[in-house]
C-alpha positions in Angstrom: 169.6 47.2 117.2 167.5 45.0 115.1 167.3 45.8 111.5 164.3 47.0 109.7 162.9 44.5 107.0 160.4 45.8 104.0 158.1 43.6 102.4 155.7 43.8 99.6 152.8 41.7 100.7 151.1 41.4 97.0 148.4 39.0 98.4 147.2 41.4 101.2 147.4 44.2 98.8 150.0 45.9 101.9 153.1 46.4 102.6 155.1 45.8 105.7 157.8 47.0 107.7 159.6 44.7 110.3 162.0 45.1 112.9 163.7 41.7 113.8 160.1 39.7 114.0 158.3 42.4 115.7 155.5 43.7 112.7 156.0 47.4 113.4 154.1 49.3 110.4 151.7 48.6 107.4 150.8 50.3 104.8 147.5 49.0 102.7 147.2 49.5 99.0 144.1 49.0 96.1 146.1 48.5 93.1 143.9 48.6 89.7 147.1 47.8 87.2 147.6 51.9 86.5 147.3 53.7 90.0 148.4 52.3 93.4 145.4 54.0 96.2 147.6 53.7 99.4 144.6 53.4 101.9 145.7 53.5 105.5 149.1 54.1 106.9 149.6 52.2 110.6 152.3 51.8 113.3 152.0 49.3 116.0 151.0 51.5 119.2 153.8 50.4 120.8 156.2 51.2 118.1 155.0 54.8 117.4 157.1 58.1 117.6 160.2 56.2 115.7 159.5 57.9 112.1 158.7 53.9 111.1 155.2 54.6 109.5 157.6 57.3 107.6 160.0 54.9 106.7 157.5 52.7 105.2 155.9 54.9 102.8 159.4 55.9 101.4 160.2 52.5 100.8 156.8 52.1 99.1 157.5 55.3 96.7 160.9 54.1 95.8 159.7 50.4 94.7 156.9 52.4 93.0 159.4 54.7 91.1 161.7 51.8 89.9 159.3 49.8 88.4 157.7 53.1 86.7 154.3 51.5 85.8 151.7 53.3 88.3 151.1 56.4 89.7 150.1 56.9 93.4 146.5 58.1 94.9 147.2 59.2 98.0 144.4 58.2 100.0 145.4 58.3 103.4 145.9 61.4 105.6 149.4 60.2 106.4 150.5 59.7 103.0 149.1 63.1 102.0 151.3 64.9 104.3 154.7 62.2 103.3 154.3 63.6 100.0 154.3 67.1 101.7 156.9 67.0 103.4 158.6 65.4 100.1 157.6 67.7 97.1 160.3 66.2 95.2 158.8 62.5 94.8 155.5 64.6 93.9 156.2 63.5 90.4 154.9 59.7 90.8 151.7 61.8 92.2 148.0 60.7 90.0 147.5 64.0 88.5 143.5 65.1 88.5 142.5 66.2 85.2 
Protein backbone atom coordinates (compact mmCIF):
# COMPACT_ATOMS: atom_id res chain seq x y z
CA UNK A 1 0.00 0.00 0.00
CA UNK A 2 1.32 3.36 -0.84
CA UNK A 3 1.79 5.70 1.93
CA UNK A 4 -0.13 8.85 2.54
CA UNK A 5 1.98 12.17 2.17
CA UNK A 6 0.67 15.69 3.80
CA UNK A 7 1.69 18.88 2.61
CA UNK A 8 1.25 22.42 3.47
CA UNK A 9 0.94 24.16 0.20
CA UNK A 10 1.51 27.96 1.73
CA UNK A 11 1.44 29.44 -1.85
CA UNK A 12 -1.97 27.99 -2.85
CA UNK A 13 -3.22 28.78 0.51
CA UNK A 14 -4.23 24.60 0.64
CA UNK A 15 -3.21 21.75 1.87
CA UNK A 16 -2.73 18.45 0.34
CA UNK A 17 -2.94 14.86 0.95
CA UNK A 18 -1.09 12.31 -1.41
CA UNK A 19 -1.02 8.74 -1.79
CA UNK A 20 2.26 7.67 -3.65
CA UNK A 21 1.88 10.46 -6.57
CA UNK A 22 -1.81 10.08 -6.92
CA UNK A 23 -3.30 13.85 -5.40
CA UNK A 24 -6.07 12.31 -3.44
CA UNK A 25 -7.59 15.24 -1.13
CA UNK A 26 -7.29 19.15 -0.61
CA UNK A 27 -8.21 21.19 1.70
CA UNK A 28 -8.20 25.17 0.83
CA UNK A 29 -7.53 27.77 3.47
CA UNK A 30 -7.80 31.99 3.72
CA UNK A 31 -5.29 32.74 6.30
CA UNK A 32 -5.42 36.52 7.58
CA UNK A 33 -2.25 36.03 10.19
CA UNK A 34 -4.94 35.33 13.31
CA UNK A 35 -7.63 32.83 12.00
CA UNK A 36 -7.15 30.10 9.42
CA UNK A 37 -10.97 30.01 7.17
CA UNK A 38 -10.69 26.44 5.88
CA UNK A 39 -12.91 26.90 2.71
CA UNK A 40 -13.59 23.71 0.88
CA UNK A 41 -12.72 20.23 1.84
CA UNK A 42 -12.33 17.80 -1.58
CA UNK A 43 -11.48 14.09 -2.38
CA UNK A 44 -10.63 13.04 -5.83
CA UNK A 45 -13.96 11.20 -7.10
CA UNK A 46 -12.09 8.35 -7.57
CA UNK A 47 -10.53 8.20 -4.22
CA UNK A 48 -13.75 8.90 -2.09
CA UNK A 49 -15.24 6.53 0.64
CA UNK A 50 -11.49 5.94 2.16
CA UNK A 51 -11.98 8.56 5.33
CA UNK A 52 -8.93 10.57 3.16
CA UNK A 53 -10.77 14.01 3.17
CA UNK A 54 -10.96 12.98 7.04
CA UNK A 55 -7.48 12.34 7.28
CA UNK A 56 -6.63 15.57 5.83
CA UNK A 57 -8.45 17.92 8.05
CA UNK A 58 -6.80 16.07 11.13
CA UNK A 59 -3.57 16.63 9.83
CA UNK A 60 -4.52 20.30 9.24
CA UNK A 61 -5.75 20.69 13.07
CA UNK A 62 -2.70 19.13 14.44
CA UNK A 63 -0.14 21.50 12.49
CA UNK A 64 -2.56 24.22 13.48
CA UNK A 65 -2.37 23.22 17.24
CA UNK A 66 1.49 22.99 17.40
CA UNK A 67 2.25 26.09 16.13
CA UNK A 68 -0.53 27.70 18.51
CA UNK A 69 -0.80 31.08 16.60
CA UNK A 70 -4.44 30.88 14.84
CA UNK A 71 -7.61 29.81 15.51
CA UNK A 72 -9.80 27.95 12.94
CA UNK A 73 -13.18 29.25 11.03
CA UNK A 74 -14.74 26.44 9.94
CA UNK A 75 -16.10 27.41 6.75
CA UNK A 76 -16.79 24.37 4.91
CA UNK A 77 -19.69 21.90 5.62
CA UNK A 78 -17.13 19.12 5.93
CA UNK A 79 -15.04 20.71 8.41
CA UNK A 80 -18.05 21.69 10.49
CA UNK A 81 -19.07 18.22 10.96
CA UNK A 82 -14.93 16.97 11.53
CA UNK A 83 -15.08 19.15 14.40
CA UNK A 84 -18.29 17.30 15.34
CA UNK A 85 -17.45 14.36 15.29
CA UNK A 86 -14.19 15.66 17.32
CA UNK A 87 -15.49 17.91 20.26
CA UNK A 88 -12.26 17.59 21.86
CA UNK A 89 -10.02 19.60 19.20
CA UNK A 90 -13.10 22.15 19.65
CA UNK A 91 -10.65 24.23 21.60
CA UNK A 92 -8.59 25.66 18.45
CA UNK A 93 -12.33 26.60 17.31
CA UNK A 94 -12.78 30.90 16.49
CA UNK A 95 -15.02 31.67 19.26
CA UNK A 96 -18.00 34.32 18.12
CA UNK A 97 -18.28 37.03 20.45
Amino acid sequence: MNELRFQKETDASRYTLHRGDDLVSVLDYRDDGRTVAMTRAYTVPTFRGHGYAGALVERAIEELEQSGDRKVVPVCWYVADWFEANPSRRGILNQRS
